[in-house]
C-alpha positions in Angstrom: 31.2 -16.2 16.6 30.5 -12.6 16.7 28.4 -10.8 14.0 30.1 -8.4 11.9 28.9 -4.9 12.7 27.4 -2.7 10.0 29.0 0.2 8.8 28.0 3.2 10.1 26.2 5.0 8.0 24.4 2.0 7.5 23.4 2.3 11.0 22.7 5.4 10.9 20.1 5.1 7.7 18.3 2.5 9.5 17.8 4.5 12.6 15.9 7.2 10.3 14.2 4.3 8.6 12.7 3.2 11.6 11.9 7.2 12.4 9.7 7.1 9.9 8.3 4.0 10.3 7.3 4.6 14.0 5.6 7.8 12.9 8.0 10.1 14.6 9.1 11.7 11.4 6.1 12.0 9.3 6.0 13.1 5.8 6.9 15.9 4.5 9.0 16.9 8.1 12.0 17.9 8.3 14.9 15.5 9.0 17.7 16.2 10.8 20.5 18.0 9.0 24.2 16.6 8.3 25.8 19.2 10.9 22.8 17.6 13.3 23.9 14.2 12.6 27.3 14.8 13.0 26.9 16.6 16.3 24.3 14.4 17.8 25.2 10.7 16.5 28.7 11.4 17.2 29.2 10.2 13.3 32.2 12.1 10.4 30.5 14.4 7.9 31.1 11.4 5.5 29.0 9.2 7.1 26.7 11.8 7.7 26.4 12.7 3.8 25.9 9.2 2.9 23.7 8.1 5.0 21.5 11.3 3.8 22.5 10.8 0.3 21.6 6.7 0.1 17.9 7.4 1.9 17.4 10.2 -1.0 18.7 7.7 -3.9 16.1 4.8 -2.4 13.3 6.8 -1.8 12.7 8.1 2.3 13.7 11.6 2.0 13.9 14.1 -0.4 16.7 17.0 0.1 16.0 20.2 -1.0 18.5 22.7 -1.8 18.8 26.0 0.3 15.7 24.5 2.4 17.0 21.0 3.7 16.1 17.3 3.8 12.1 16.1 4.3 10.7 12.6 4.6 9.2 12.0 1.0 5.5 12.0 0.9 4.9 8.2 0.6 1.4 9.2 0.1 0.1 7.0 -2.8 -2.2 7.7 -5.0 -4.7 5.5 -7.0 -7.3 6.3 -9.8 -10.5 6.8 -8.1 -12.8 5.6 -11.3 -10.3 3.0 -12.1 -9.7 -0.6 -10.8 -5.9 -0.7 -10.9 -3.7 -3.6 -9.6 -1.4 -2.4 -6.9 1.9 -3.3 -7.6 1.9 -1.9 -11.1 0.6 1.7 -9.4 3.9 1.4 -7.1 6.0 0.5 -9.8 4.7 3.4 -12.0 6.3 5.5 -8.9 9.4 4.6 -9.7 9.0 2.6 -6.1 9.4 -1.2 -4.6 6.1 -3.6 -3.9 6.8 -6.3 -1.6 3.5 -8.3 -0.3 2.7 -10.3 3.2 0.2 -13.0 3.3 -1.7 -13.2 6.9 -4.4 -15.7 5.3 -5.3 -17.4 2.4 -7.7 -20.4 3.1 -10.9 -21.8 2.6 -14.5 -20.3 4.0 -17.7 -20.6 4.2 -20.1 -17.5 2.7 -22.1 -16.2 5.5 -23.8 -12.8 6.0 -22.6 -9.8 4.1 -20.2 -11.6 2.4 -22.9 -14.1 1.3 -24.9 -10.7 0.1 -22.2 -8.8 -1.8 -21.4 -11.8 -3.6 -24.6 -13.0 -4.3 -24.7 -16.7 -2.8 -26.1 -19.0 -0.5 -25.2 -18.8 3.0 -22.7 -21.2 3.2 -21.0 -21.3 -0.5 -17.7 -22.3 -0.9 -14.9 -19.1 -0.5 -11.7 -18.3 0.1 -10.3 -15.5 1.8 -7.3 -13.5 1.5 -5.6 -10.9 4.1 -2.4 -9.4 2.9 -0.7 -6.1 3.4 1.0 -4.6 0.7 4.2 -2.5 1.0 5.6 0.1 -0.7 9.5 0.9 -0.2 9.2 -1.2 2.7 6.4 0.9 4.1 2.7 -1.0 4.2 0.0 1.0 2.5 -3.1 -1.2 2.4 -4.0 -4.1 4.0 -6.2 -6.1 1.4 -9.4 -8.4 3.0 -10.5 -10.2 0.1 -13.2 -12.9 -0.6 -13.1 -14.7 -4.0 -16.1 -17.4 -5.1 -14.3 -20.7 -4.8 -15.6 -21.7 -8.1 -14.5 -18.6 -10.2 -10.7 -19.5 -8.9 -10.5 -22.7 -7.9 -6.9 -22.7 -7.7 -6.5 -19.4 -5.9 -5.2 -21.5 -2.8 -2.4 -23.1 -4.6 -0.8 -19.4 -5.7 1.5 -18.0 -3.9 0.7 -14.0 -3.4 3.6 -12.5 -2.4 5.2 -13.3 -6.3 1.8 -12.0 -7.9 -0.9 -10.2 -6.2 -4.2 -11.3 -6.4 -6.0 -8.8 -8.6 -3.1 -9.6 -11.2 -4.0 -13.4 -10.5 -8.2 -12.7 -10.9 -7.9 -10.2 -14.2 -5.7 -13.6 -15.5 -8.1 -15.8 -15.1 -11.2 -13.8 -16.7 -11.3 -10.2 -17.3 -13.3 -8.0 -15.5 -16.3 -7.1 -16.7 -18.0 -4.7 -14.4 -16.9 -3.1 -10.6 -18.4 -1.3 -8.2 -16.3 1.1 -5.6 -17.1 2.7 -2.3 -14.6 4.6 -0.6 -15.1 5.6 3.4 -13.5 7.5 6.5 -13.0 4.8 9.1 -11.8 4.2 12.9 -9.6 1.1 12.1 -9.5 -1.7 14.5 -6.2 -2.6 16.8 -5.1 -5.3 13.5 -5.4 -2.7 10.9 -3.4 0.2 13.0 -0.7 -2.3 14.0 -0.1 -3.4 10.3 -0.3 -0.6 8.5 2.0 1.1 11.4 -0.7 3.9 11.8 -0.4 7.0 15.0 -3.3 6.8 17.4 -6.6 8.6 16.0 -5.6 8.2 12.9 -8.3 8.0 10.3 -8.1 4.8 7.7 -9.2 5.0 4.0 -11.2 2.1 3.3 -11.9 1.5 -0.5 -15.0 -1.5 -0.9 -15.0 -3.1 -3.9 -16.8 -5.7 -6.2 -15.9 -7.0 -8.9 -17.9 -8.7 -12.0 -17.0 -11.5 -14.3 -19.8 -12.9 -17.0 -22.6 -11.5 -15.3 -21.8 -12.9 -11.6 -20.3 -11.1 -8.7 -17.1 -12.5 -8.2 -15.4 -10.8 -5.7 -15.2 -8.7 -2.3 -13.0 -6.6 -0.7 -11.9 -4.4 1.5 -9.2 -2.8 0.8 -8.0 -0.6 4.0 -5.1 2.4 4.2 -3.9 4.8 5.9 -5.2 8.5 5.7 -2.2 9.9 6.0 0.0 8.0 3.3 -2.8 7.4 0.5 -5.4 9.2 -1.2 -7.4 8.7 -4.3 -8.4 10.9 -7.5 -10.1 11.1 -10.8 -10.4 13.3 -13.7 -13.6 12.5 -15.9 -14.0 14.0 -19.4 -17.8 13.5 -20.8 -18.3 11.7 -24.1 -17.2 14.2 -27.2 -15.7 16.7 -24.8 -11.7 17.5 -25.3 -10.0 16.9 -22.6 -8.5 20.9 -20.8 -6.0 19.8 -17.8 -3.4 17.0 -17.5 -4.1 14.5 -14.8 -1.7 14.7 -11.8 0.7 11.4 -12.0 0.2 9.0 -10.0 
């Protein structure tokens, strides 16, 4: 039985979608314009207007008047001095968080991991690998290590309803963290899921976390330099805060 074919402008939407996703319209670029649509994809000014109009409402372009329509800047932002759970930062947007699971098992500590966390080589772990999305875009891919013993059931929970920092902080609040942000060459992995353009840095935020005195967890969390960036505003003790923090 033949599949019913999608409407048009439906088409027409994904088609830009994927644009973006590919990295051939990059933020803040121009898309192409209705009368460009309609002469080039062979489509009614209707369609044309909708399919413009629907990306705008869900987030992919914004459409300036008198200028024209622009990819949005998907660039997202955390708080530099802060350890935030990720999906609540997306959702403060006004944007969707979706998650993907590549790993979630059972390890042995060895090395650096075995260092940063302060164990024997060879203590129980687990290790997670997700990416996180954000309107359907990925934005970090998250490498985490957890002490088997601080969370024994992180295995049974499933991470694409409720993201791991969300399922930690539960647990036992944290107590202490320490974060250190670098400019990186990612590997062929981290470039294919986080859809990045050839040479293109990554930002790669590592971070530990502290729960009654023990290091509890490792991670790195990796994303790409053109669609993330991090900030902080510090006031010292006693000392009125003078300028608003940029939203995030």
């Amino acid at each position: 039985m033949n599949a019913v074919a999608k409407p048009r402008y439906q088409q027409l939407k994904e088609m830009i979608i994927r644009r973006i996703s590919d990295g051939e319209l990059l933020p803040l670029e121009r898309v192409p314009s209705e009368n460009e649509l309609v002469e080039s994809m062979q489509v009614s000014r209707m369609t044309a207007n909708r399919a413009l109009r629907e990306l705008t409402t869900e987030g992919y372009v914004e459409r300036i008047a008198g200028r024209g329509t622009f990819v949005a800047d998907f660039r997202a932002r955390s708080h530099l001095l802060e350890v935030q759970n990720i999906a609540d930062e997306i959702t403060r947007r006004g944007h969707s968080h979706r998650s993907e699971v590549l790993r979630q098992s059972q390890q042995h500590a060895r090395g650096e991991i075995a260092k940063a966390l302060h164990v024997e080589q060879g203590s129980r772990i687990f290790h997670l690998l997700l990416v996180h999305y954000e309107n359907g875009v990925p934005v970090q891919v998250e490498d985490r290590h957890v002490l088997a013993d601080f969370a024994p059931d992180c295995l049974a929970q499933d991470f694409t309803q409720i993201t791991p920092s969300a399922y930690l902080t539960g647990i036992a609040p944290l107590a202490e963290a320490e974060q250190v942000v670098r400019a990186a060459q990612p590997n062929r992995a981290i470039r294919k899921r986080l859809q990045m353009a050839a040479g293109e840095p990554c930002l790669v935020v590592i971070r530990r976390t502290w729960s009654h005195g023990r290091a509890v967890t490792f991670a790195r969390l990796h994303h790409p330099g053109s669609r993330y960036e991090l900030s902080g505003h510090y006031t010292p003790p006693g000392t009125n805060k003078s300028t608003e923090e940029l939203p995030l």
